[in-house]
Residue, then its C-alpha position, 0 to 999 in steps of 0.5 A: x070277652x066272656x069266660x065262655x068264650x075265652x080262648x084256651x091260651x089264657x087259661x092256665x094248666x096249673x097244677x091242682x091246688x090243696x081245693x082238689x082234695x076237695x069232696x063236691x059231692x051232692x048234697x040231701x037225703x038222697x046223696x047222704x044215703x047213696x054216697x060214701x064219705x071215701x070211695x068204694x064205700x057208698x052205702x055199703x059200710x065197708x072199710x077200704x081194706x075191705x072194698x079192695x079185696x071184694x074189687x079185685x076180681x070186679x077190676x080185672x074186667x073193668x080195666x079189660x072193657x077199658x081197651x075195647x072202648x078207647x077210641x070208639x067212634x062217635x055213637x049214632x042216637x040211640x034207639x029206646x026199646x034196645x036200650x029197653x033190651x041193654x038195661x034188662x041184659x045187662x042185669x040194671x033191672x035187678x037194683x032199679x024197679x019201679x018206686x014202691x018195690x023193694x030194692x037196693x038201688x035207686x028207684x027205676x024213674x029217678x033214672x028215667x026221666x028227662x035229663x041231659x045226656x052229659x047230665x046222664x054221664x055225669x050220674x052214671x060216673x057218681x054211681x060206680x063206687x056204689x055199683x061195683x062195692x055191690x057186684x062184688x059183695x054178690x060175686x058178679x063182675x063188671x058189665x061191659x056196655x060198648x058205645x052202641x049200648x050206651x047210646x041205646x040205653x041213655x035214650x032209653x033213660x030219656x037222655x037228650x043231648x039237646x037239654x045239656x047247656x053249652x059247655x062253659x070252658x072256665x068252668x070246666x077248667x076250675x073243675x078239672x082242678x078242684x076235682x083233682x082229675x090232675x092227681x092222676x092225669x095231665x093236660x099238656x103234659x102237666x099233672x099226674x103222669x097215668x095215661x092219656x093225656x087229657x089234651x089229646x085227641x080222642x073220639x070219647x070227647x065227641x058225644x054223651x055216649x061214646x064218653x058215658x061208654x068210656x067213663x064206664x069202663x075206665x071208672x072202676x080203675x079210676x076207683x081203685x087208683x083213689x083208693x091206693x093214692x087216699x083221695x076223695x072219687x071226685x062225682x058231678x052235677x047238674x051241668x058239671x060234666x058237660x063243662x068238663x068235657x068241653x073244656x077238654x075237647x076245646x083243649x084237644x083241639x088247641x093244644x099243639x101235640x106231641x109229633x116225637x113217639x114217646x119212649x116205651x114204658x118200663 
């Protein structure tokens, strides 16, 4: 039997290993000049101290947006000329112009062009650190973008679901732990102890938008719990992403769940 195809049962959910501490970010010109050494920092030079006074009020609207995305139902395929409108609305155009105009973020066609939706996901998770070190350098706060949105502007950065590869479930497993998604969180109720369990059930596995949509706003706090707790942002390639996610779909969907209320936080 492949590791394709190997069922969850044989894969254990042991704990990350000292690898997770691991940084697998990109590699070449273009990840040395848009990614941080730490995170919060990317392409900006700020010190840690420094990125947590400029994220605070950037935080509190993230981790708001986290609510109102969590448990959104699966996204219809998006329509590009209202992804058009969303990248204008929520401001993208101001950092991302055709090559050869002036800048600070990546060029508008190394965003738009054929590419996997979760391959999509995957870069927008890598942008964040960058984006909100530089909407809090300039006082703006952190765009909300709903599942619609999302699904509206993924097409219109040329996302195609179709061009993801199938999911590869060890894989997605290995990258579970080397990228220390544990540290944080649990799978089966074993790992870090912030909510959820990345086991349960959840309509944020079910397509690239709805979890590109709840990516977007559970990373700005995913940031500043890397900071606090002095580990790398973990960050994606290629068809890492998609891996992730199918390996955590396939373990919502075999993993028994808990069938007593958990006891209320203190």
């Amino acid at each position: 039997m492949s590791a394709r195809q190997r069922p969850l049962q044989a894969l254990s959910f042991a704990r990350p290993s000292s690898d997770a501490n691991r940084d697998f970010s990109p590699t070449g010109d273009r990840a040395r000049a848009l990614t941080p050494r730490r995170v919060g920092c990317e392409g900006t030079g700020y010190s840690r101290t420094g990125v947590r006074r400029r994220l605070a009020p950037v935080l509190v609207a993230a981790c708001t947006a986290a609510l109102a995305v969590a448990g959104a139902a699966a996204a219809d395929p998006g329509d590009p000329e209202k992804g058009r409108a969303v990248f204008a609305d929520k401001q993208c155009a101001r950092c991302h112009l055709p090559r050869g105009a002036l800048r600070p973020g990546p060029a508008l066609e190394e965003l738009r062009r054929p590419q996997g939706g979760m391959e999509l996901a995957g870069r927008l998770w890598n942008h964040v650190p960058g984006m909100l070190a530089a909407l809090a350098e300039g006082g703006s706060t952190w765009p909300q973008i709903d599942v619609g949105e999302m699904a509206d502007l993924m097409a219109y950065l040329q996302a195609d679901p179709a061009r993801d590869p199938a999911p590869d479930l060890l894989k997605g497993h290995l990258l579970l732990l080397r990228k220390g998604c544990l540290k944080c969180h649990s799978l089966a109720r074993e790992g870090g102890r912030v909510e959820p369990d990345l086991a349960e059930p959840r309509a944020d596995y079910e397509s690239a938008s709805t979890w590109a949509a709840a990516m977007w706003a559970h990373t700005p706090g995913m940031v500043a719990m890397a900071i606090k707790k002095g580990i790398p942002y973990p960050r994606f390639s290629g068809d890492e992403m998609g891996n992730l996610v199918g390996f955590l779909k396939h373990a919502a969907a075999t993993t028994p769940q808990r069938r007593t209320q958990a006891a209320p936080s203190q």
